[in-house]
PyMOL commands that place a pseudoatom at each C-alpha (Angstrom):
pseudoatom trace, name=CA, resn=UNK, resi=1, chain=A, elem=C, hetatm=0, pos=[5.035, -70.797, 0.006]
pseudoatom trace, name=CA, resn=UNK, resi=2, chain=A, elem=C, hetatm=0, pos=[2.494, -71.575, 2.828]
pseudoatom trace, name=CA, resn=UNK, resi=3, chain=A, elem=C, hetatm=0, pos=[5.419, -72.072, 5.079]
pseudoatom trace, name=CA, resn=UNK, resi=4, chain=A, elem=C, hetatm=0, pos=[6.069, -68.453, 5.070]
pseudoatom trace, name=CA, resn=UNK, resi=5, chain=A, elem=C, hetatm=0, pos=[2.549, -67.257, 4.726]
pseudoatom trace, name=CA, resn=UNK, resi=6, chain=A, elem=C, hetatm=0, pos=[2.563, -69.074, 7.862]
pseudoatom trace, name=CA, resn=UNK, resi=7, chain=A, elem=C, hetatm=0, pos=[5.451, -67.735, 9.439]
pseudoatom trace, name=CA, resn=UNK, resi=8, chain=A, elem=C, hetatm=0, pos=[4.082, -64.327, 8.614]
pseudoatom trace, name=CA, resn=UNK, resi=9, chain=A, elem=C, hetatm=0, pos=[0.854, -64.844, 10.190]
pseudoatom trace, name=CA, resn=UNK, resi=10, chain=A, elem=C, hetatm=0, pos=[2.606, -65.677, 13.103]
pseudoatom trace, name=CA, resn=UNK, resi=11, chain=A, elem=C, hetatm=0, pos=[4.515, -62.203, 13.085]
pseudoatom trace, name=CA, resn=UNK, resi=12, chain=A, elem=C, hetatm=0, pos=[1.389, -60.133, 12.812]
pseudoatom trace, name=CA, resn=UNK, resi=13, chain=A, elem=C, hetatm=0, pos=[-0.583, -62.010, 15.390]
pseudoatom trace, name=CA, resn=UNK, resi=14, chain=A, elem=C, hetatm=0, pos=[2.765, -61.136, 17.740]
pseudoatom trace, name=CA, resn=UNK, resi=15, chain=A, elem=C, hetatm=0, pos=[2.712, -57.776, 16.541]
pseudoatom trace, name=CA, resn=UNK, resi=16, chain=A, elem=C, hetatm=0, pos=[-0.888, -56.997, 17.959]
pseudoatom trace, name=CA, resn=UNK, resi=17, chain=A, elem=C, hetatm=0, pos=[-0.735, -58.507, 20.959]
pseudoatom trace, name=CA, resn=UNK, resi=18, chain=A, elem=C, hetatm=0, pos=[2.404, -56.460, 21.876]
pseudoatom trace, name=CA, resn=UNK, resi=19, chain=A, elem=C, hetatm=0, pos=[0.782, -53.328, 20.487]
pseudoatom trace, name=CA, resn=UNK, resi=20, chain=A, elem=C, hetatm=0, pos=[-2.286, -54.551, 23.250]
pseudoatom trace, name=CA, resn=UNK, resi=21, chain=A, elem=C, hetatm=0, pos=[0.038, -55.196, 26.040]
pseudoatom trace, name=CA, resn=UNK, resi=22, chain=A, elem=C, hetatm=0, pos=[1.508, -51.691, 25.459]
pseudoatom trace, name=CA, resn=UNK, resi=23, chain=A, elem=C, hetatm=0, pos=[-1.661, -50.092, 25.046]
pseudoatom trace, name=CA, resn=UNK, resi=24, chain=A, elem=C, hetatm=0, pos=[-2.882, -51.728, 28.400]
pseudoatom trace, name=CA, resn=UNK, resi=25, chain=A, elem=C, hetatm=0, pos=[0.088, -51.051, 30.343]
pseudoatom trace, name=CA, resn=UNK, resi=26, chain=A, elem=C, hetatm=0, pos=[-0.404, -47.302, 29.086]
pseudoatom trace, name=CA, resn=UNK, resi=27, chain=A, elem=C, hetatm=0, pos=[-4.207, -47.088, 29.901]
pseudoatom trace, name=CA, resn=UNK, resi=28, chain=A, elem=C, hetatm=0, pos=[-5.731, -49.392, 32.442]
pseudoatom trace, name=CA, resn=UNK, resi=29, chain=A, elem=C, hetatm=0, pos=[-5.779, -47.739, 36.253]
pseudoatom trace, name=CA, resn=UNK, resi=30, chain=A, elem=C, hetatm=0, pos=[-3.818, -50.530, 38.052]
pseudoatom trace, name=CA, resn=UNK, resi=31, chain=A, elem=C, hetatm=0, pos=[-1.463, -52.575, 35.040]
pseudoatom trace, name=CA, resn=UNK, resi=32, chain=A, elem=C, hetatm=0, pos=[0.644, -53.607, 38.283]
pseudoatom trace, name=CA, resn=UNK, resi=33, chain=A, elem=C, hetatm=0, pos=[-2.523, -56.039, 38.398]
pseudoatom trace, name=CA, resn=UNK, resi=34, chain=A, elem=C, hetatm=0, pos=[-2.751, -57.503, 35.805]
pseudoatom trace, name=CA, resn=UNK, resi=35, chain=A, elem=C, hetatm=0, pos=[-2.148, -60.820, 33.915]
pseudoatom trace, name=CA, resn=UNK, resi=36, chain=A, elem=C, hetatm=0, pos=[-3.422, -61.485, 30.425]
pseudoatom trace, name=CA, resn=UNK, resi=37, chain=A, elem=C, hetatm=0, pos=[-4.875, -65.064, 30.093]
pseudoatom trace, name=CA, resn=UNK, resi=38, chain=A, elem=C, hetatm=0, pos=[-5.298, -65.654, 26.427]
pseudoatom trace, name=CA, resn=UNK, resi=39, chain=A, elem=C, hetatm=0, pos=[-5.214, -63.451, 23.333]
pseudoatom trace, name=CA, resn=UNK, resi=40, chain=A, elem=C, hetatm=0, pos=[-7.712, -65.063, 20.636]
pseudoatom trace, name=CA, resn=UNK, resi=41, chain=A, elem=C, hetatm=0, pos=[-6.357, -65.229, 16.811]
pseudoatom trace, name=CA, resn=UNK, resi=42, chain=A, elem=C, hetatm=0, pos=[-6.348, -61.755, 14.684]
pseudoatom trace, name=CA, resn=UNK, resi=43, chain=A, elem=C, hetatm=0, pos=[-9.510, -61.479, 12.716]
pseudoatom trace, name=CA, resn=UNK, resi=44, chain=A, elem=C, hetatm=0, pos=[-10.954, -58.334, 10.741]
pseudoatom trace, name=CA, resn=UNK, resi=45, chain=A, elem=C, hetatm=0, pos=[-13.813, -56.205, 9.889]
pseudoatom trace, name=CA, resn=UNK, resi=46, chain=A, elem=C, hetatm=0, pos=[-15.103, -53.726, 7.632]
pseudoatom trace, name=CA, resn=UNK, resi=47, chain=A, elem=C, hetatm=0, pos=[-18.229, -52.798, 9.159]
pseudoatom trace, name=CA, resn=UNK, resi=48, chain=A, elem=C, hetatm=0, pos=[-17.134, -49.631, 11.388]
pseudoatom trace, name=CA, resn=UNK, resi=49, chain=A, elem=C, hetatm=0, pos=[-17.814, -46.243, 11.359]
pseudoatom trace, name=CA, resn=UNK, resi=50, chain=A, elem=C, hetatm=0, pos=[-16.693, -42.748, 12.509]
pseudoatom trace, name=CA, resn=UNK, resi=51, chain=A, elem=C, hetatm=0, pos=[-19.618, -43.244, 15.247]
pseudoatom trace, name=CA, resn=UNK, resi=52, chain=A, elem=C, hetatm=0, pos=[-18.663, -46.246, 16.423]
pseudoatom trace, name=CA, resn=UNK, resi=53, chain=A, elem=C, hetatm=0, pos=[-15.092, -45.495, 16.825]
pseudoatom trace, name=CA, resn=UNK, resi=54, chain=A, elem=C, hetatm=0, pos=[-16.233, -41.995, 18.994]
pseudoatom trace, name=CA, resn=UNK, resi=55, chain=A, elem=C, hetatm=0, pos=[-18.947, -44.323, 21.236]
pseudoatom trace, name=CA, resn=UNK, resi=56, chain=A, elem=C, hetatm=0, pos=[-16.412, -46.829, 21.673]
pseudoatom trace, name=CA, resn=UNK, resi=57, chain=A, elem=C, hetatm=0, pos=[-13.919, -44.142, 23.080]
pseudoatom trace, name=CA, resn=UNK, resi=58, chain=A, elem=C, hetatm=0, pos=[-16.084, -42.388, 24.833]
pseudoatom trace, name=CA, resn=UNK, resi=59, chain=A, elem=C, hetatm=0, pos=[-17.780, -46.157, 26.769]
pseudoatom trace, name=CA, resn=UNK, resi=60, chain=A, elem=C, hetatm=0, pos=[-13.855, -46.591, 27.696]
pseudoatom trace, name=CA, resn=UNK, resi=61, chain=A, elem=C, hetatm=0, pos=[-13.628, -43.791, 29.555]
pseudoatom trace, name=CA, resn=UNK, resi=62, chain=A, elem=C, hetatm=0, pos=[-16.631, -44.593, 31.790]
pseudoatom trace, name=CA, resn=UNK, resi=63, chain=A, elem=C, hetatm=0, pos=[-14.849, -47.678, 32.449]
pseudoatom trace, name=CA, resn=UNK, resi=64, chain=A, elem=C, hetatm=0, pos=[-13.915, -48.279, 35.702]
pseudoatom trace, name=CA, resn=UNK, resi=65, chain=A, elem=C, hetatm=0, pos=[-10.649, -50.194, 34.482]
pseudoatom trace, name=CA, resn=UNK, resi=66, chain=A, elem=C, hetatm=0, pos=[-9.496, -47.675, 32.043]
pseudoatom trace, name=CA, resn=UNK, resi=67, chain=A, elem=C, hetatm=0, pos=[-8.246, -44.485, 32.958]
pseudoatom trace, name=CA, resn=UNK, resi=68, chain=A, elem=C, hetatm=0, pos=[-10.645, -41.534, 31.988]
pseudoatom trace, name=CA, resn=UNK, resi=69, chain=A, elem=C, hetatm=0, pos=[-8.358, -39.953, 29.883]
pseudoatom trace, name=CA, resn=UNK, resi=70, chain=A, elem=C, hetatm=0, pos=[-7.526, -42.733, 27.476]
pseudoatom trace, name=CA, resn=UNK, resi=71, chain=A, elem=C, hetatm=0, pos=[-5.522, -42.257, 24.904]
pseudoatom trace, name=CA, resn=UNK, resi=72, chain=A, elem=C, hetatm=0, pos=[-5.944, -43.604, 21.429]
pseudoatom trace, name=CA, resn=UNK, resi=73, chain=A, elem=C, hetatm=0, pos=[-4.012, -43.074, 18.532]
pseudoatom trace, name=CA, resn=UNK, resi=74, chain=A, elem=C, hetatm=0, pos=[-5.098, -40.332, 16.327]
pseudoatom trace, name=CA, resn=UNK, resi=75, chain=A, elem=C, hetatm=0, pos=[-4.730, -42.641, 13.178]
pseudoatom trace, name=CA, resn=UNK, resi=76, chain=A, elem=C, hetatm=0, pos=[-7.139, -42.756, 11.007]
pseudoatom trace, name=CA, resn=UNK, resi=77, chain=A, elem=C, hetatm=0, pos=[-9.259, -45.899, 11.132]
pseudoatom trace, name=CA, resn=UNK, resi=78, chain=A, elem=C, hetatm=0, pos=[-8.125, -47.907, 7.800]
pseudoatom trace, name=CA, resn=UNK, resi=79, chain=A, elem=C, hetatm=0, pos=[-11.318, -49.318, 5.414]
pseudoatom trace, name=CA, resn=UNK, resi=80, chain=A, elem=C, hetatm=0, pos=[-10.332, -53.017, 7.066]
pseudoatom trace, name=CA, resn=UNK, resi=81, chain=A, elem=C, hetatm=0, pos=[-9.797, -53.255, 10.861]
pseudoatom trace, name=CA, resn=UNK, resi=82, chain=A, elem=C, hetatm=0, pos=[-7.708, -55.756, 12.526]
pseudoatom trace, name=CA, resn=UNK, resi=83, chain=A, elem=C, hetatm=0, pos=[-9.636, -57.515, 15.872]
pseudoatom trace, name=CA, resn=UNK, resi=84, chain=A, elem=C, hetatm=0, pos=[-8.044, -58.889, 18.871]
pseudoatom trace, name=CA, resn=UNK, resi=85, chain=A, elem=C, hetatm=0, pos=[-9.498, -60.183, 21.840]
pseudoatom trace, name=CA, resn=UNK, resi=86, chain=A, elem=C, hetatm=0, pos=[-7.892, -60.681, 25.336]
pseudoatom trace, name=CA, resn=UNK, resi=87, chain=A, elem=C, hetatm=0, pos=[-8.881, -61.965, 27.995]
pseudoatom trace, name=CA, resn=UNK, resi=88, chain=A, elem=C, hetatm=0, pos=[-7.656, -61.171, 31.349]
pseudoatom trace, name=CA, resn=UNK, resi=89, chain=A, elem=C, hetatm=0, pos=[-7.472, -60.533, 35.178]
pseudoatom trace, name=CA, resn=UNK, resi=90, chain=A, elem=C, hetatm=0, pos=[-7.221, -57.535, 37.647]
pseudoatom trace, name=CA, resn=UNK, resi=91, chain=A, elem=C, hetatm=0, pos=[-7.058, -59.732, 40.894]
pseudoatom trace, name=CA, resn=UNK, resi=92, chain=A, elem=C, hetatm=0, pos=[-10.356, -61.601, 40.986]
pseudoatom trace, name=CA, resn=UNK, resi=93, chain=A, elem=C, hetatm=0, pos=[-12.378, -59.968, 38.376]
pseudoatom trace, name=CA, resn=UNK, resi=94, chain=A, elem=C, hetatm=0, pos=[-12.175, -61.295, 34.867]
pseudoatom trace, name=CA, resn=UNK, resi=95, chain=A, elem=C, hetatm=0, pos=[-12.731, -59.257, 32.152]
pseudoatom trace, name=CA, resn=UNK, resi=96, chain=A, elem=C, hetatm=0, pos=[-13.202, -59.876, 27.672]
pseudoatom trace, name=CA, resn=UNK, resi=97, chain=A, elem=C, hetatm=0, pos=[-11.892, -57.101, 25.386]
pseudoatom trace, name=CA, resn=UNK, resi=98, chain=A, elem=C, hetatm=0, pos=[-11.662, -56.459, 21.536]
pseudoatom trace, name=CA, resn=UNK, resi=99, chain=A, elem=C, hetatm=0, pos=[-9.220, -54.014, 20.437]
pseudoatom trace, name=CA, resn=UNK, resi=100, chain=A, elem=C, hetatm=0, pos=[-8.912, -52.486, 16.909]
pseudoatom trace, name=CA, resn=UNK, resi=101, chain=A, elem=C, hetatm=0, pos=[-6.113, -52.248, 14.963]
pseudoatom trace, name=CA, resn=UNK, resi=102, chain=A, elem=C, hetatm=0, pos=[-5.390, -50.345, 12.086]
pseudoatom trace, name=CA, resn=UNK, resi=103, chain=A, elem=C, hetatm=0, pos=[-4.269, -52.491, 9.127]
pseudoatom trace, name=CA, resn=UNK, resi=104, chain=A, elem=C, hetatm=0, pos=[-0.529, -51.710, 9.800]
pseudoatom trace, name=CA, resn=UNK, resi=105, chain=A, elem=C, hetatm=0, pos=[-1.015, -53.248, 13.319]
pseudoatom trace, name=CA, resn=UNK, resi=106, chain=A, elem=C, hetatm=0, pos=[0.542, -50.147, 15.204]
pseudoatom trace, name=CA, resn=UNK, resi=107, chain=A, elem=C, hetatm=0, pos=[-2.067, -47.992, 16.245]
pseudoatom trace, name=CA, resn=UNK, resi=108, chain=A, elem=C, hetatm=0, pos=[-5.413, -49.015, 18.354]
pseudoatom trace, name=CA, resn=UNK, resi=109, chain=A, elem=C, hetatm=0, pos=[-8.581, -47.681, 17.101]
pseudoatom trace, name=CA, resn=UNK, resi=110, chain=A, elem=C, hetatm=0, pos=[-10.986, -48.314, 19.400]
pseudoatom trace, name=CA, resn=UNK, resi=111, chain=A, elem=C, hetatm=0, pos=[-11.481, -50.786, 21.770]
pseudoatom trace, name=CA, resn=UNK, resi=112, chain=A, elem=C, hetatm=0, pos=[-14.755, -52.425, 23.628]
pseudoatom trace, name=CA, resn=UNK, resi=113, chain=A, elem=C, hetatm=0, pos=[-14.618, -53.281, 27.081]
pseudoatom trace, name=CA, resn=UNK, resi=114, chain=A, elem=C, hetatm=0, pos=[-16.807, -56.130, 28.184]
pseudoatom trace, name=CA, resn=UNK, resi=115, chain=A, elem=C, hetatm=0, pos=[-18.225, -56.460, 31.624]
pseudoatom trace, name=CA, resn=UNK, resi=116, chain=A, elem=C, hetatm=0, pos=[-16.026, -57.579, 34.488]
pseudoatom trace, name=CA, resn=UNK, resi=117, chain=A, elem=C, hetatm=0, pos=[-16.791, -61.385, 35.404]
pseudoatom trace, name=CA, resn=UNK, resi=118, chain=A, elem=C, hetatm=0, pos=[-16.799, -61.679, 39.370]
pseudoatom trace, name=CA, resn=UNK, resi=119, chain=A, elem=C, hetatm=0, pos=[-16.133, -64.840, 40.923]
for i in range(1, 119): cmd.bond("trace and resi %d" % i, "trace and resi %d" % (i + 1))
show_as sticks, trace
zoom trace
């Protein structure tokens, strides 16, 4: 039995990072650039709001790695919200985001782009 709780863990946690590498390829201004370093484990939370979501969106578009016309799924954000975070480069820069999930793992939410790391 844990063997294929395991197994399906697995699946989901495959599931969202290919929903982020599509949403990325989609969205950022140069994807030509860039190369994902790590994905952290799926987590979740319960503690967002309609306000949230619309600031998140709207701090993505002021990004300077996201295009300004972002697009998000129009899903509705479920009660629980699967988290993802990658971390990545766009030549030297470095850069920390956490994406959102719905609870079927196919649409993004929201996500929060971190600051840029220059080395």
């Amino acid at each position: 039995m844990s063997a294929l709780l395991l197994l399906a863990s697995c699946g989901q946690q495959h599931k969202a990072e290919s929903v982020v590498e599509e949403f990325m390829d989609k969205n950022l201004r140069n994807p030509d650039k860039l190369q994902i370093t790590e994905f952290t484990d799926m987590d979740s939370t319960r503690h967002i709001n309609d306000s949230t979501i619309h600031a998140l969106r709207a701090a993505v578009g002021k990004s300077s790695v996201y295009k300004k016309n972002t697009e998000f799924d129009n899903a509705d954000a479920t009660p629980q919200l699967k988290i993802i975070r990658v971390k990545y480069k766009i030549e030297d820069a470095e850069y920390h985001d956490t994406y959102y999930l719905d609870s079927s793992l196919e649409h993004v939410i929201m996500l929060k782009s971190n600051i840029a790391l220059e080395k």
